[in-house]
N, C-alpha and C positions, 0 to 999 in steps of 0.2 A: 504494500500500500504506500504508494509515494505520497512523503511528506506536501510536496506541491498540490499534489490533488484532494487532501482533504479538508474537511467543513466540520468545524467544531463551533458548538455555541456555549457559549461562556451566562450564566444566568446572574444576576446582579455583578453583569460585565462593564458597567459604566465608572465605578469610581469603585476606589477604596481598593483592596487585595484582587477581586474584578478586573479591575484596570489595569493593574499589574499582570494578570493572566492572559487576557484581552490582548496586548501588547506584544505577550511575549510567541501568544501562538500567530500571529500576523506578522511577527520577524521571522517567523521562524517558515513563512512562507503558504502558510495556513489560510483558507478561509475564515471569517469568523462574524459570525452573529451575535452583537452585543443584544443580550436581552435582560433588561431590566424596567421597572416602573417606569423612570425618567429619563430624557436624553442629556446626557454631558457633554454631549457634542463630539465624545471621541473616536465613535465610530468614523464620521465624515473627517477627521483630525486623521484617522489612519489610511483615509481615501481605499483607495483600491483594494479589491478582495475583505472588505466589512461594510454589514450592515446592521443598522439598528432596528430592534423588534421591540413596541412596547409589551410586556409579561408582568403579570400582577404573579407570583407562584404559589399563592394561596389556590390559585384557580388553575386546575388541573386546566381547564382548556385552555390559558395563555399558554401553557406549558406545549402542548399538541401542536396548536399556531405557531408554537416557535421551531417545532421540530419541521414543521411544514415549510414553512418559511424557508427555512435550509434545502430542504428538499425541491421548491419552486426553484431556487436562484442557480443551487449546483446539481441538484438531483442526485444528492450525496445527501448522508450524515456519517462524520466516523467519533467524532470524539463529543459525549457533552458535559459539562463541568456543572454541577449544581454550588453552587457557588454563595447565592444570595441566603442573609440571614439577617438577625436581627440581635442586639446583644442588651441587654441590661440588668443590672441588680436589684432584686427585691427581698424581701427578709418574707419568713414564711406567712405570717398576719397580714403583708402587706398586698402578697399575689391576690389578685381578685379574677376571676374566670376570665376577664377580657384581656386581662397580661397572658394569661396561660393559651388564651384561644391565638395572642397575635403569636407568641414566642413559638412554640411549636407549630401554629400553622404555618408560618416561614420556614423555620427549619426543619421540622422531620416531615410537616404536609408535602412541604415541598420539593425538599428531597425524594420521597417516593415517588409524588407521583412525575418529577423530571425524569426519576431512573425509568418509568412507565413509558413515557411518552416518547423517549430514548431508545429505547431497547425493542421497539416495534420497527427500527428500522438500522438501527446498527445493524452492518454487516461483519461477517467472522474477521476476528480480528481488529476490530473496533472496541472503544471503549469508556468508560464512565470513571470521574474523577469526582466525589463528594470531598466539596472543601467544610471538614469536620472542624476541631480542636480540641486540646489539651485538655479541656470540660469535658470531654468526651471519653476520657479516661478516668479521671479523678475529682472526687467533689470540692464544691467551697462555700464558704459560710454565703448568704443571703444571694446564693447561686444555684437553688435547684429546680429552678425551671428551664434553663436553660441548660442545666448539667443534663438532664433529665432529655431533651431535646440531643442535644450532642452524644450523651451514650448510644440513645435510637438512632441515630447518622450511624456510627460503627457496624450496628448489629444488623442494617440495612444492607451495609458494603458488604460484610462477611456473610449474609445470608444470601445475596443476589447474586456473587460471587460464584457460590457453589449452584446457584440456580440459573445462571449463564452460561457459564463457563462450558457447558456441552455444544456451544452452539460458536465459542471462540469468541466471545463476549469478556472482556476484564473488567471488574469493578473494585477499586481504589478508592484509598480517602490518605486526607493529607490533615494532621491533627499540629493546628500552629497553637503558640504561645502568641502572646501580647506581639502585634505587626503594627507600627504606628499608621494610623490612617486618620484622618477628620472624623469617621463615625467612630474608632475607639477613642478616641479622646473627648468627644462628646459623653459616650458611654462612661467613660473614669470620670466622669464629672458632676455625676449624679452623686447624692449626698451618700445612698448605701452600698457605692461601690467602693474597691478593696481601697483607693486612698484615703479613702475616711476623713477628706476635706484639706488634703495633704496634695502640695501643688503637684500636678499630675504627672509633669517632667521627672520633678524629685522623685515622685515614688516609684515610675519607672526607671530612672539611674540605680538608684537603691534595689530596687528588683533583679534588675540583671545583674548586680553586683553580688550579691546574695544567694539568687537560686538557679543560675545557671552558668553553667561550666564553662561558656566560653565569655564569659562573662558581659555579655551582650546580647540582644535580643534580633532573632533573623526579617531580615527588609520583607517588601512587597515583592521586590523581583526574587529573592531566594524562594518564598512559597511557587511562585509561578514558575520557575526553575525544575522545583521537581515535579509539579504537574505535566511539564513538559517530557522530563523523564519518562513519565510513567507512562505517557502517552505513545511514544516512541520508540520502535524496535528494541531500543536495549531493557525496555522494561517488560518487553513478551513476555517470559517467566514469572512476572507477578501480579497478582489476582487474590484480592481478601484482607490485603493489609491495611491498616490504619496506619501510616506512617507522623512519628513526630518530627517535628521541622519547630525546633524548640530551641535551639544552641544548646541542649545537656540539661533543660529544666527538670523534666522525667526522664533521665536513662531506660533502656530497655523498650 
């Protein structure tokens, strides 16, 4: 499957770790369908070979339109990236059903039903990248709708995984730590998130300094980096994992 000839859509591909991924499959010579709620503009910013698709991913049919959409323009789909999510801190008293309806309905609604509307037209050899996270592994205080959310991202990969993978289908997920972007810095700025009112720079300097090994916290383009990996002949052999892209936060 030549790298030139395929069509990947990228799902809240406009901005933030998105746009990083977005970027890096359209260097990389790629088709690519930004699809997200709102335009950034950086679809028409990458001109040639990208187009912008509006996708609500609450709604399993912007998900299907966007898989169409790819298939109108190239009459291809090989790679799609569930990508869009939504992050914030609430202590257990404070979640009320419509936190819990938006949080999960973005990340785990959305992710299924992308790997859904995905996987109806992936061909062998094609493949699905869930951008999960580090919550996806391990809990945190006034974090468990969202932990809760990101565990279900994993157990999706690893289950679709083996429910693909006869047909030559790979399903991957890519589990970051803190990637500075405008929405996590909005997110760190809420009063019950982990800076606890502590300027948000500081507490991430102190973070990296502290809980990961290389003592620094990985960019936008490193996430996309290894989505591109995975995507990619040299990652054929791998299917199920949740990979961390952490600098050493959680070993293993």
């Amino acid at each position: 499957m030549p790298h030139s000839s395929r069509t990947v859509i990228v799902t809240g591909g406009s901005k933030g770790i998105g746009a990083f991924i977005s970027r890096a499959f359209h260097a990389n010579g790629d088709h690519v369908v930004v699809a997200s709620r709102s335009d950034s503009n950086l679809a028409a910013q990458l001109g040639e070979r990208a187009r912008f698709v509006t996708c609500d991913v609450c709604r399993p049919a912007d998900l299907r339109a966007a898989a169409q959409t790819a298939l109108d323009w190239t009459g291809r789909l090989d790679v799609f990236v569930n990508n869009a999510g939504y992050s914030a801190w609430r202590p257990l008293e404070a979640a009320d059903e419509d936190f819990w309806d938006r949080v999960i309905g973005t990340n785990l609604k959305g992710v299924f039903f992308g790997c859904q509307a995905a996987a109806v037209h992936l061909p062998r050899g094609g493949c699905i990248i869930n951008v999960s996270s580090l919550a996806g592994k391990r809990g945190s205080a006034n974090n468990s709708v969202y932990c809760a959310s990101k565990f279900g991202v994993n157990g999706i990969t690893q289950a679709l995984a083996k429910e693909l993978g006869p047909r030559g289908i790979r399903v991957n997920a890519v589990c970051p730590v803190y990637v500075q972007t405008q929405g996590l810095l909005e997110a760190l700025s809420q009063p019950q998130a982990p800076p606890l009112g502590q300027e948000t720079q500081a507490y991430l300097k102190s973070f990296a300094a502290s809980q990961a090994a290389l003592g620094r916290l990985p960019l936008g383009e490193e996430i996309a980096q290894v989505c591109l990996f995975l995507a990619s002949p040299a990652g054929s052999a791998i299917t199920g994992q949740c990979i961390n892209v952490d600098c050493g936060v959680l070993p293993g």
